[in-house]
N, C-alpha and C positions, 0 to 999 in steps of 0.2 A: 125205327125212327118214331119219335114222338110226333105226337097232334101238336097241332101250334097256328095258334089266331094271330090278328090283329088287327089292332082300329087304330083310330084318330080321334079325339077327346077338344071340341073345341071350347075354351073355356071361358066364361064371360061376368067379369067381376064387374060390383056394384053397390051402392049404399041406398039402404031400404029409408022408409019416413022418421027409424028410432036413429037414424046414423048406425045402425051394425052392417058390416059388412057380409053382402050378400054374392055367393058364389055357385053361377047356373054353368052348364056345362052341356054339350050333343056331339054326341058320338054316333059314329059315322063305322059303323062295323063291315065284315070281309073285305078288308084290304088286303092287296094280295103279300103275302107273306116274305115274300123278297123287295118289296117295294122299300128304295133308299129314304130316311128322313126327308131328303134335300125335295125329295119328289115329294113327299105327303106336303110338307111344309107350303109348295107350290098348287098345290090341290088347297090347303086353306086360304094361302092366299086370294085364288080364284074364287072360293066361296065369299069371300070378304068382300069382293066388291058387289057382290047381289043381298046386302043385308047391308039395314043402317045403320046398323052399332057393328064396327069390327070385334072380332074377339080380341080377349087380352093375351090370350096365349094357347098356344095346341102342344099335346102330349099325345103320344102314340103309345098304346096300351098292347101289350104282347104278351100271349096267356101260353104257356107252356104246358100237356101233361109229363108228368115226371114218370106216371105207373102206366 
């Protein structure tokens, strides 16, 4: 059986003083590996409401080895 991670990537977009668009992001690593989207999604939710700027979007990063 391979190794196999995963996080949660919360991402949080923005426009800097020139207007380009700026893209910060915190992730949130050993999540447990069988853990459903529907649940991670529910864990950002919950961090959303202890921060003033919600994020704009969460991606869940899954690292695989092959060898």
């Amino acid at each position: 059986m391979a190794d196999k991670t995963k996080a949660m990537r919360m991402v949080y977009l923005s426009t800097d003083a020139h207007g380009k668009n700026v893209r910060r992001s915190r992730t949130y690593s050993q999540v447990l590996t069988d853990a459903e989207n529907v649940n991670i999604k529910k864990a950002a939710d919950a961090i959303n409401t202890l921060t003033v700027k919600p994020c704009d979007a969460v991606e869940v990063v899954t690292v695989e080895a092959l060898i």
